[in-house]
N, C-alpha and C positions, 0 to 999 in steps of 0.2 A: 265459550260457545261449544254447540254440539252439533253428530251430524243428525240425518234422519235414521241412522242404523240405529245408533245407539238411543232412541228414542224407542224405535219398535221395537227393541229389546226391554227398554224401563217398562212399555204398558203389559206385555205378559208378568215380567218380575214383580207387578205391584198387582194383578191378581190373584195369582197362583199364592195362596199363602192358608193361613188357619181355617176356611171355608170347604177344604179340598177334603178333610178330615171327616164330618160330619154330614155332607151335601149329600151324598149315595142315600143316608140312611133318613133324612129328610122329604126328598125326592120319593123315595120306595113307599114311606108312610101316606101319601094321598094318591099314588098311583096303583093302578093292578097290571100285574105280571114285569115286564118290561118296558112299559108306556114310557115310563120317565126320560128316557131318551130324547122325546119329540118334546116335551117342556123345553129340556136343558137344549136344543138347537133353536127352537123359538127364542126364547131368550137371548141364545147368543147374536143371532142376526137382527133383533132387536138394539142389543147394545151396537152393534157394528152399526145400525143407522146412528144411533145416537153419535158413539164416537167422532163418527166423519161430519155430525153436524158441528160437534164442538170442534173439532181440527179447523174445519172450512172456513168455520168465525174467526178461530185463532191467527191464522195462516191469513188473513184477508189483511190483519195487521199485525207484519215484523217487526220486531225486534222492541215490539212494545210488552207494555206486564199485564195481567188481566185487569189491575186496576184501571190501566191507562186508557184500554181500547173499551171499555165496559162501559167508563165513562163519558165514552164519545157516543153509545148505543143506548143508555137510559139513564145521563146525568149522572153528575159527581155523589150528593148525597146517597142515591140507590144504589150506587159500584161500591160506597165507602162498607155502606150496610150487607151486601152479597158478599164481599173482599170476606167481610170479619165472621161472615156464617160458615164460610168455607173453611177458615183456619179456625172454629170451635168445633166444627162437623171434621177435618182431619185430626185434629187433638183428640177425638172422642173414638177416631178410628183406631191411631195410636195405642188408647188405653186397652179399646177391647182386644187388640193383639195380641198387648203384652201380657194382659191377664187370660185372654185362650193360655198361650204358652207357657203361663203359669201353672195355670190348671191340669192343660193335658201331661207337664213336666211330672207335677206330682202324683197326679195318677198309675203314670208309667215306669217314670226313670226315680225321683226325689221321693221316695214316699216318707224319708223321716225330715227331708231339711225342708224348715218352714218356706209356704208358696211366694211369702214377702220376701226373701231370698234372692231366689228365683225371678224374681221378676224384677226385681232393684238391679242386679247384674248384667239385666236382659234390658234394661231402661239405659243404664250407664253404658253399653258398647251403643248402642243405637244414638245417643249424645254426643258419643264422642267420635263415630263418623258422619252424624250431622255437622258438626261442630270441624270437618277439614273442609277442603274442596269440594266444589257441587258437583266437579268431572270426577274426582275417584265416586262418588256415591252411582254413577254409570258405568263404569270402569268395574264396579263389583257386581252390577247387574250382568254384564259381559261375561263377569268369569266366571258366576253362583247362576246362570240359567242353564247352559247345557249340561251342567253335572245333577240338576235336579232335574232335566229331562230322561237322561242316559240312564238315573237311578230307578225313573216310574219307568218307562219300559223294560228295561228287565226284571222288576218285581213284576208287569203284568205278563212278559214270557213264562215266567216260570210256575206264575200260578196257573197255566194252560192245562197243567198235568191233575188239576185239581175240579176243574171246570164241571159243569155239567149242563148241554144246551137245553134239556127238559125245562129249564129254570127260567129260560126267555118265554115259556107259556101261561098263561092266554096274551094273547099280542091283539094290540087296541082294542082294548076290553074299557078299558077309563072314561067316565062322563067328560063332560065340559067343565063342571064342578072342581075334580079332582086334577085336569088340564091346568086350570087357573090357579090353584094350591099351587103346584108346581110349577109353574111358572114363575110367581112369587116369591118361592126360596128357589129359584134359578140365579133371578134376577141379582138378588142380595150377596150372592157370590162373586160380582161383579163390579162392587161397590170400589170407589178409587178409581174409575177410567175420567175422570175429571181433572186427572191429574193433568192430562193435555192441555188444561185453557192457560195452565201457568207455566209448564216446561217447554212448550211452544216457543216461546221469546228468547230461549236459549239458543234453537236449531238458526245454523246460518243460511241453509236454503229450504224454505217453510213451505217450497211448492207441491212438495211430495206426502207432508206430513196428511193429510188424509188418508193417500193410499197406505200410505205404513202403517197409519191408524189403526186400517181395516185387517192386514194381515197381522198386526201385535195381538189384537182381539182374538182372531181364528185359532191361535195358538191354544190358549189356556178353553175355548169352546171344543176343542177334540180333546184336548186332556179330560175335561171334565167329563165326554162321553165315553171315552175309552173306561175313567175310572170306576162312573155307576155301571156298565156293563160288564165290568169285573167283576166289581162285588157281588150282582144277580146272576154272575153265574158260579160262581162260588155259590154263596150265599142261598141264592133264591130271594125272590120279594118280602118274602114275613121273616126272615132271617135277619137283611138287610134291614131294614124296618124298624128289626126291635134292636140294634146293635147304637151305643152312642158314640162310637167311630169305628167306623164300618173298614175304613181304607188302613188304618193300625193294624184291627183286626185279618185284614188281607197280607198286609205285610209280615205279621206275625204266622201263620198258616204255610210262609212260602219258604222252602228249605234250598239252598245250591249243592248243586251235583257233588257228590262226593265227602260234603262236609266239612268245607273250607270256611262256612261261617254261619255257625249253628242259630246265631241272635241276628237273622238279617233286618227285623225292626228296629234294632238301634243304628243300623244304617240307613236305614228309612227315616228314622227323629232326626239322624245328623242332617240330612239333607233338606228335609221341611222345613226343621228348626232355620234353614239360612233360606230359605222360601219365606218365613216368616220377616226374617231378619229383613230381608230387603222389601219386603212390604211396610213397615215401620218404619223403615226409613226414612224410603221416602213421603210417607203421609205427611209423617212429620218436620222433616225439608219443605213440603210443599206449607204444612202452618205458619212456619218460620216466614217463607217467602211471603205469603200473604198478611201475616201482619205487619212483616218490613215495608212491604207497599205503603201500608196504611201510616206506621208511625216510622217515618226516614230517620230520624235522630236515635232508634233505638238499633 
């Protein structure tokens, strides 16, 4: 069992991960000037409805699996068929993580050791704390989320000195069109808050799990606007725009007082890299879970 703290802590840890990288410069591409902003809180309170519908369902019945109660809501064959789309749709989440992380490793950090490397090392840690207790996999959300907080805030302090607010102009200058562009790769960044309908059966008092829902959500919704409002003002909109990770690039650009740590981007990769890490995770915990539903004897 779990409480509700440590729930509202797994749904920021399972967003916050490889999308955080690339979103600013996405966002910037269909928006004009600073618009992107009002996408990415659309979006978010968008998911926050969604969230607390899935919580509400979940939490209506304790201490059951999503198998169990799904198929009290549309028949055993339809729950058997949702159960196993879920753990092929988390398996396929898994993959694309491990391979961002492949990718952005070799572009950054690996450029001679092969990306299949890289990603087999990064598949094998992820197995083998799948593969212990379901409470340490919450127990590492605990301890790997306030240090990737503590790290984007002071990369965004420090690139204050760098800023330029000329860069937030024209302001709501964006059609409808370009709204909806970006709302859509808002959305996508938010992919995993489903992970509620099956970690749910875990918590031992599921009465709250909505309301934590709602504020797990809020979390990674202000990270993400704190971050594209970083990058456009650094950046500017057509900067941001053409950059294929705009927030690297941010980290890169930001130097500490004095010279204590001239590469503060490979303290930014450390910190992501377990941003990613516990996104993987648990996708892939929750695969497990859901095909354990399905086949008991395995």
């Amino acid at each position: 069992t779990i409480s509700d703290k440590e729930l509202k802590i797994a749904i920021p840890s399972m967003i916050i991960g490889v999308g955080v990288l690339s979103l600013p410069s996405g966002i910037a591409s269909v928006t004009v000037g600073s618009d992107g902003w009002i996408a990415l809180l659309i979006a978010g309170i968008l998911q926050m409805g969604v969230i607390w519908l899935m919580a509400k369902v979940a939490s209506s019945f304790p201490k059951q699996s999503f198998l169990s109660y799904s198929a009290k809501l549309v028949s055993k064959p339809v729950a058997v068929v949702i159960t196993f789309t879920f753990a092929v749709y988390f398996i396929c989440v898994t993959a694309y993580d491990i391979r961002m992380l492949g990718h952005i490793s070799e572009q950054y950090l690996f450029k001679k050791t092969p990306v299949e490397v890289v990603m087999l090392a990064f598949l094998l840690v992820v197995v083998y704390a799948v593969s212990g207790s379901r409470v340490g996999i919450f127990r590492l959300n605990i301890l790997f989320l306030p240090i990737i907080l503590i790290v984007a805030i002071v990369v965004f302090l420090l690139s204050s000195k760098i800023m330029d607010v000329s860069n937030l102009r024209p302001a709501f200058q964006t059609d409808i069109k370009g709204h909806m562009h970006g709302l859509y790769t808002s959305a996508l960044s938010y992919i995993g808050i489903s992970i509620i309908l099956f970690y749910t059966s875990f918590v031992e008092n599921p009465k709250n799990i909505p309301k934590v829902s709602i504020i797990g959500v809020t979390v990674p919704v202000v990270l993400y606007i704190v971050v594209y409002l970083n990058c456009i003002l650094v950046f500017g909109q057509v900067g941001t725009s053409n950059m294929l990770f705009p927030t690297v690039d941010l980290a890169k650009r930001v130097d500490l007082p004095g010279g204590m740590l001239e590469r503060i981007e490979a303290l930014f990769f450390t910190v992501w890299t377990m941003g990613v890490f516990t996104t993987a995770m648990m996708v892939f915990d929750v695969a497990i879970l859901a095909l354990q539903s399905i086949c008991k004897k395995i």
